[in-house]
N, CA, C and O atoms as a GROMACS GRO file, in nm:
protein
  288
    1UNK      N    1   0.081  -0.119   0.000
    1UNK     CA    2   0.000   0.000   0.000
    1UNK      C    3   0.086   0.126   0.000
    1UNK      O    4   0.070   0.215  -0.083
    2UNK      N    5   0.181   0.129   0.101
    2UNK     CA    6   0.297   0.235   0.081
    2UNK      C    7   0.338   0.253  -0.047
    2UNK      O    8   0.341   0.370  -0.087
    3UNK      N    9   0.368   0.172  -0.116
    3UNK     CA   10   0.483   0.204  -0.220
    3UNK      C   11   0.418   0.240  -0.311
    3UNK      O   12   0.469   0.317  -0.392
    4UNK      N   13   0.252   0.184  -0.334
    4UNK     CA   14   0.210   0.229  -0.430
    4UNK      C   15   0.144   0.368  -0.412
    4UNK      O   16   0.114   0.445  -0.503
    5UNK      N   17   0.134   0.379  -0.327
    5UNK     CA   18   0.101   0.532  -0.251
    5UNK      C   19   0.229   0.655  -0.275
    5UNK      O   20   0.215   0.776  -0.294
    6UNK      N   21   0.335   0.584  -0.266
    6UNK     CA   22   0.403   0.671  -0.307
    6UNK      C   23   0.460   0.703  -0.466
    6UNK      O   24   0.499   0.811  -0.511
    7UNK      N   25   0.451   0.583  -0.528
    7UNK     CA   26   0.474   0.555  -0.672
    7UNK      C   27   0.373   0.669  -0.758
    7UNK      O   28   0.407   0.736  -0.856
    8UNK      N   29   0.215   0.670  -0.677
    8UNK     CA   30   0.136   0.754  -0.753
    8UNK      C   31   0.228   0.887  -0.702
    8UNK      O   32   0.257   0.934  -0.812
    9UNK      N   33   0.260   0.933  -0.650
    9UNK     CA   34   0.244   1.090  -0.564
    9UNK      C   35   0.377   1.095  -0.658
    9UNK      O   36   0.358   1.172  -0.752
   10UNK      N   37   0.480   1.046  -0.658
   10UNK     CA   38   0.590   1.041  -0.827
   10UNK      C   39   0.574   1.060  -0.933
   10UNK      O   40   0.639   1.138  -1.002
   11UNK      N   41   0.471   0.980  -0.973
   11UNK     CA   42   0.414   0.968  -1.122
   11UNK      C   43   0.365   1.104  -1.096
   11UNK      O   44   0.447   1.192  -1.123
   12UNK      N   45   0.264   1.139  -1.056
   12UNK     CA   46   0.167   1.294  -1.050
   12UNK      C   47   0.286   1.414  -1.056
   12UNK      O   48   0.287   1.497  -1.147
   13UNK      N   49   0.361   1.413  -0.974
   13UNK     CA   50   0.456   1.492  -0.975
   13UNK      C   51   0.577   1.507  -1.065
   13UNK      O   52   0.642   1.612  -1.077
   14UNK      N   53   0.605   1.372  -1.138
   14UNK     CA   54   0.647   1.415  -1.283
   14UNK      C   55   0.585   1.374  -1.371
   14UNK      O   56   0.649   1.342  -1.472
   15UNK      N   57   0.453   1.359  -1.372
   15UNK     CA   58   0.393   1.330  -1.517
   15UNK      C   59   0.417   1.234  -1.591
   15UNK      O   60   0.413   1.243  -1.714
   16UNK      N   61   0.448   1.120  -1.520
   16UNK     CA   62   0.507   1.038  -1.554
   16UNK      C   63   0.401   0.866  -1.525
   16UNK      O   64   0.298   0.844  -1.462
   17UNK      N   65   0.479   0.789  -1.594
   17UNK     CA   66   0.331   0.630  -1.534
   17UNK      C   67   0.420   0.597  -1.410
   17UNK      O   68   0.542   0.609  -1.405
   18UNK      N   69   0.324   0.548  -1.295
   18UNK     CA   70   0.378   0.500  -1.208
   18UNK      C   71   0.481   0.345  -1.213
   18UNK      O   72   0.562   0.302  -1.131
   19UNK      N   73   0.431   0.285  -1.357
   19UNK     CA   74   0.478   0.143  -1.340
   19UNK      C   75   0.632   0.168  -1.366
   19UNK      O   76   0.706   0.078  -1.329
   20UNK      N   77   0.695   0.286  -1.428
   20UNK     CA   78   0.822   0.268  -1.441
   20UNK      C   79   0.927   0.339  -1.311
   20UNK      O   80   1.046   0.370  -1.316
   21UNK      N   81   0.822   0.351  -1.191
   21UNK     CA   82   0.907   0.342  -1.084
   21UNK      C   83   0.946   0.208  -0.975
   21UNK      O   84   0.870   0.128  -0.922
   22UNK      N   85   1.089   0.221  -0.968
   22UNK     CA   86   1.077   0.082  -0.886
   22UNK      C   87   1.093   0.114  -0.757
   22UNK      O   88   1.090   0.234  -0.732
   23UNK      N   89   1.114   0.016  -0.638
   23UNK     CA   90   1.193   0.064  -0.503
   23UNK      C   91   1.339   0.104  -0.565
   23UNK      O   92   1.405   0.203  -0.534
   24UNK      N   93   1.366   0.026  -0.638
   24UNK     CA   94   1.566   0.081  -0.670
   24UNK      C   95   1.567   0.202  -0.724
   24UNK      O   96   1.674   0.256  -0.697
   25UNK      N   97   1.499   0.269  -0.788
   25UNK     CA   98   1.449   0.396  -0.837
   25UNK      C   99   1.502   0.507  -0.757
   25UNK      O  100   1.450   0.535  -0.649
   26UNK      N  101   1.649   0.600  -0.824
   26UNK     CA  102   1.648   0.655  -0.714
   26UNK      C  103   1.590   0.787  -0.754
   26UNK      O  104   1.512   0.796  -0.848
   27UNK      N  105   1.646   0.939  -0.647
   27UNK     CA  106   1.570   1.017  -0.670
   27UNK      C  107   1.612   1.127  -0.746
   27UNK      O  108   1.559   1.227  -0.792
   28UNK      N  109   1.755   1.066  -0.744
   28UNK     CA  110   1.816   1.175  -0.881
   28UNK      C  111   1.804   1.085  -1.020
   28UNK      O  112   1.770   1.147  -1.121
   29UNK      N  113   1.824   0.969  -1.029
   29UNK     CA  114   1.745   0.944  -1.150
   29UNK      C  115   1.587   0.961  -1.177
   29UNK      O  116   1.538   0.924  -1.284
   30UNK      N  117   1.542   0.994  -1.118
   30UNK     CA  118   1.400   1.043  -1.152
   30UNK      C  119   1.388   1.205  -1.161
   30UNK      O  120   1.294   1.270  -1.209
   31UNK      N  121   1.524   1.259  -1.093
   31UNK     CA  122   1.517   1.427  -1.163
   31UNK      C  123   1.394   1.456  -1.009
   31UNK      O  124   1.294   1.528  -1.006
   32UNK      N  125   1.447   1.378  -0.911
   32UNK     CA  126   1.365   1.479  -0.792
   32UNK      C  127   1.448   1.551  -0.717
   32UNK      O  128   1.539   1.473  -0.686
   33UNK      N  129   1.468   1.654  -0.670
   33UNK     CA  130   1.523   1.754  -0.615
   33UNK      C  131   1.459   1.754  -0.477
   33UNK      O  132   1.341   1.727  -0.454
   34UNK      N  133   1.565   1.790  -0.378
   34UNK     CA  134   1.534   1.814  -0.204
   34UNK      C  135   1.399   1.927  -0.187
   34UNK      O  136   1.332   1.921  -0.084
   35UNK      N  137   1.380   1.987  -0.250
   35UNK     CA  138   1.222   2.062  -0.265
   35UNK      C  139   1.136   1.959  -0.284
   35UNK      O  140   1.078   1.924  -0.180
   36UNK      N  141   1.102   1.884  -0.409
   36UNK     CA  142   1.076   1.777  -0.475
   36UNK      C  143   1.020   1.711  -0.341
   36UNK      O  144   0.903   1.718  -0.304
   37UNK      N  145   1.116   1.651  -0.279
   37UNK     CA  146   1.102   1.575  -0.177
   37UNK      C  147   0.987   1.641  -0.046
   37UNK      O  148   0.881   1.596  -0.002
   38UNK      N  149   1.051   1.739  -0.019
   38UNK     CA  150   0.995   1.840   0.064
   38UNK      C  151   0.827   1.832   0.069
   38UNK      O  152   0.754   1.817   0.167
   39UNK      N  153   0.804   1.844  -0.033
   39UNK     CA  154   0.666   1.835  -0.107
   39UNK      C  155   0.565   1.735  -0.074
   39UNK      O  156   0.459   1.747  -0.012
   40UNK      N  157   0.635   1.604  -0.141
   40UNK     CA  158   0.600   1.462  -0.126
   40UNK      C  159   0.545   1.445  -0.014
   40UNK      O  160   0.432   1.413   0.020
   41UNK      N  161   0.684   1.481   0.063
   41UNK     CA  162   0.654   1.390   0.204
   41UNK      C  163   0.550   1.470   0.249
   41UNK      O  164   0.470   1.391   0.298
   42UNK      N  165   0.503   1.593   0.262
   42UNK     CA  166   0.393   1.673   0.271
   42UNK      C  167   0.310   1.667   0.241
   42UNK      O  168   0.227   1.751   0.278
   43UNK      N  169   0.285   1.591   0.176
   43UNK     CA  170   0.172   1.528   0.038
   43UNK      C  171   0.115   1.364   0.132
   43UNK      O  172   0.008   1.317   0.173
   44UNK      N  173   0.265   1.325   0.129
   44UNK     CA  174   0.240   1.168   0.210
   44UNK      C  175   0.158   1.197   0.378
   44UNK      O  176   0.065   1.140   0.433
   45UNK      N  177   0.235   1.298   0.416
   45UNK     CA  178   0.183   1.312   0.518
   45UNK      C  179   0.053   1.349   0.553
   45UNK      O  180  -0.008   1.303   0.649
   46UNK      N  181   0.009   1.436   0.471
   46UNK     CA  182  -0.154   1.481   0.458
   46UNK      C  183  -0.266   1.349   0.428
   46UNK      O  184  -0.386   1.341   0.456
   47UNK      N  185  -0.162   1.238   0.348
   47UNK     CA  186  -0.273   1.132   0.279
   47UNK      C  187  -0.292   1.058   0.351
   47UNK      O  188  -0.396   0.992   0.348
   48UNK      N  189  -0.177   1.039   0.464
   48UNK     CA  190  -0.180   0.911   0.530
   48UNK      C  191  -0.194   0.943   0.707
   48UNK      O  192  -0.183   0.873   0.808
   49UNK      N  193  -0.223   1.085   0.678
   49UNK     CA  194  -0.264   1.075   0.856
   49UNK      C  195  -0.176   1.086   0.977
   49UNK      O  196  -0.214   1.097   1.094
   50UNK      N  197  -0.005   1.080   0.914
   50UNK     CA  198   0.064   1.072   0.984
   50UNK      C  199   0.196   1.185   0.964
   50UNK      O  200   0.228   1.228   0.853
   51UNK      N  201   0.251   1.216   1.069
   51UNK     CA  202   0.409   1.297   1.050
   51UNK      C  203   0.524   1.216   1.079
   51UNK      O  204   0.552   1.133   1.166
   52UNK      N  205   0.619   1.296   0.923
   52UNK     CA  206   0.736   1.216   0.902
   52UNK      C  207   0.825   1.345   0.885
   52UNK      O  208   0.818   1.439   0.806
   53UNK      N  209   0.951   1.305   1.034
   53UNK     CA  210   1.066   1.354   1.013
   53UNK      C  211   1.164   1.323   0.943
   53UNK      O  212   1.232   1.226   0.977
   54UNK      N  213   1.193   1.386   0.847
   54UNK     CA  214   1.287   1.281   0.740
   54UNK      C  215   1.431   1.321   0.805
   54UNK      O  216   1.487   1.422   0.763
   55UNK      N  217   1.510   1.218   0.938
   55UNK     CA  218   1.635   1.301   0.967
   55UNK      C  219   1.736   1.266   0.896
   55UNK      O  220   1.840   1.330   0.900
   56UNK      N  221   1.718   1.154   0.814
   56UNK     CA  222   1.832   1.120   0.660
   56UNK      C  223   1.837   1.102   0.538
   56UNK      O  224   1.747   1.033   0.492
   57UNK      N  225   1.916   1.144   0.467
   57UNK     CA  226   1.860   1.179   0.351
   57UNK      C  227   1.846   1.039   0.284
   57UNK      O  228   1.910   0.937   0.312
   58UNK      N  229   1.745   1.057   0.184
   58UNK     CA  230   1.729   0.925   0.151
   58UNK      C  231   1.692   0.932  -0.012
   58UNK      O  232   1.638   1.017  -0.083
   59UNK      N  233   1.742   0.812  -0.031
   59UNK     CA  234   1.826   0.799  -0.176
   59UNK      C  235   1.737   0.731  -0.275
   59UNK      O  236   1.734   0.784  -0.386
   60UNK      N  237   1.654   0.609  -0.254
   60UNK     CA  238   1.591   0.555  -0.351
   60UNK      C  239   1.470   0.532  -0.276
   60UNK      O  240   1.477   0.522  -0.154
   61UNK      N  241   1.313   0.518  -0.364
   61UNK     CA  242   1.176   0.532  -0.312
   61UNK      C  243   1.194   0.406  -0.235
   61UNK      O  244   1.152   0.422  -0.120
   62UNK      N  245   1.242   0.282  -0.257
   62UNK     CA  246   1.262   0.212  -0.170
   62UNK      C  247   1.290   0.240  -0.016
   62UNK      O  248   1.217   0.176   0.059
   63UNK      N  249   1.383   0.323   0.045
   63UNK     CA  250   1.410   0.377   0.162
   63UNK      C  251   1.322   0.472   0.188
   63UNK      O  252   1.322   0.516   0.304
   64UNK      N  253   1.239   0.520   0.104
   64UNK     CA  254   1.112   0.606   0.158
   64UNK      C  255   1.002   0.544   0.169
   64UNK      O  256   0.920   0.600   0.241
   65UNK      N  257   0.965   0.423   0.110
   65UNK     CA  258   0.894   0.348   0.158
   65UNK      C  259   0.914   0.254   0.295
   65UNK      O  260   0.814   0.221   0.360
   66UNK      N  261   1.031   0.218   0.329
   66UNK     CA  262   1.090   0.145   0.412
   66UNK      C  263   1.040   0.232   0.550
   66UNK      O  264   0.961   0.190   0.635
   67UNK      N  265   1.121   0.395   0.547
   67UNK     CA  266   1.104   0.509   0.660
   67UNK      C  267   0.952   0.549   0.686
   67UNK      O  268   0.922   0.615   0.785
   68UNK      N  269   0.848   0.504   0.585
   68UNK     CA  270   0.701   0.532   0.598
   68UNK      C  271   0.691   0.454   0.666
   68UNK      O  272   0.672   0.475   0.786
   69UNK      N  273   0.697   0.362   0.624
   69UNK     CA  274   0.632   0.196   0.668
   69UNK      C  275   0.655   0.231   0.816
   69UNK      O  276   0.549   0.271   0.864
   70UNK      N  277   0.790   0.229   0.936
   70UNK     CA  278   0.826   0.268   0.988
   70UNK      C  279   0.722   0.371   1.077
   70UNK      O  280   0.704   0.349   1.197
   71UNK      N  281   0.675   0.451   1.029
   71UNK     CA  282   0.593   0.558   1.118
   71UNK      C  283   0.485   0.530   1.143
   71UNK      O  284   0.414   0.606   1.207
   72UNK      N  285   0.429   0.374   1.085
   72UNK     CA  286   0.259   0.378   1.044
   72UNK      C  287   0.272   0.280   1.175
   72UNK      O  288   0.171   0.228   1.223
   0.00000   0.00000   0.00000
């Protein structure tokens, strides 16, 4: 449910299909920027009810799914 939760909020945000994101997917190959991110997780956080301190930076949607999972 996470990942695909976050896969859409990717796709929407670059206009892009969700199926060509993976967990290995990182976030500079997808051309997301620390704003980018900023956003998301603001986005994630509003959808899912919950607050996320992001205290490391994190590299592929995989580890942002991992650090969600984590808060729920």
């Amino acid at each position: 449910m996470v990942f695909e939760k976050i896969t859409a909020i990717i796709a929407e945000h670059l206009g892009c299909s969700a199926d060509s994101i993976s967990r290995n997917s990182t976030f500079e190959d997808l051309g997301i920027d620390s704003l980018d991110t900023v956003e998301m997780v603001m986005q994630l956080e509003g959808d899912l009810g919950i607050e996320l301190e992001l205290e490391n930076k994190l590299s592929t949607v995989g580890e942002l799914v991992e650090f969600v999972e984590s808060k729920l």
